[in-house]
N, C-alpha and C positions, 0 to 999 in steps of 0.2 A: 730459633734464629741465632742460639749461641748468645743471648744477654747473660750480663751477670743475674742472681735474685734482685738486687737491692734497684739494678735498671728497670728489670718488669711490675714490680709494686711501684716505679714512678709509672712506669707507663701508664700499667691500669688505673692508677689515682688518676691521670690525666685524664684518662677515657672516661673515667667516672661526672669529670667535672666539666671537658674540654671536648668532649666528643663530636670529629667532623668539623673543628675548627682550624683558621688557621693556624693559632697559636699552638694549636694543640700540636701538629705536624710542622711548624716552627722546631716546636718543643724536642719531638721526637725526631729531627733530623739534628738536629745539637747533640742525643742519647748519642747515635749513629757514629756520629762524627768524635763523639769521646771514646767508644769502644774501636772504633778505629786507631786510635794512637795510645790507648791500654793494647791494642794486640800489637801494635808496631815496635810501644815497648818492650813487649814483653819478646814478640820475637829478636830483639837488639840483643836482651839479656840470655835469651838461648845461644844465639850465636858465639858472644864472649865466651858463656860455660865450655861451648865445644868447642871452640878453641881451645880453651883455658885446655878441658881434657884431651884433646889429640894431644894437645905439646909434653902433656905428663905420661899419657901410652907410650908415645914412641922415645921419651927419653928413659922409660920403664925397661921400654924392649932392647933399647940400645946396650944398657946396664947387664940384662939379661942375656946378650950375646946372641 
């Protein structure tokens, strides 16, 4: 599903203890909902980079003639 390591060893300890509870799927829609906005960060942080790099290519190419 695309978890980091350190989300799926909570999972499975939840399952371990938590199994088919509510808390448990409490539990793991909160996991859900953090790797939701770890990837939102992190696509924010790609976006910046390419920007950042188009504006250095084409001030590159410009240079370049």
């Amino acid at each position: 599903m695309g978890f980091s390591i350190a989300t799926i060893v909570e999972i499975h300890g939840r399952h371990e203890t938590q199994c088919g509870t509510r808390e448990q799927r409490e539990a793991n829609l909160d996991l859900v909902n953090r790797e939701f906005a770890s990837i939102a960060q992190q696509q924010a942080d790609l976006a910046r980079r390419t920007a950042s790099l188009k504006t250095a290519k084409k001030e590159l190419e410009q240079l370049l003639g």
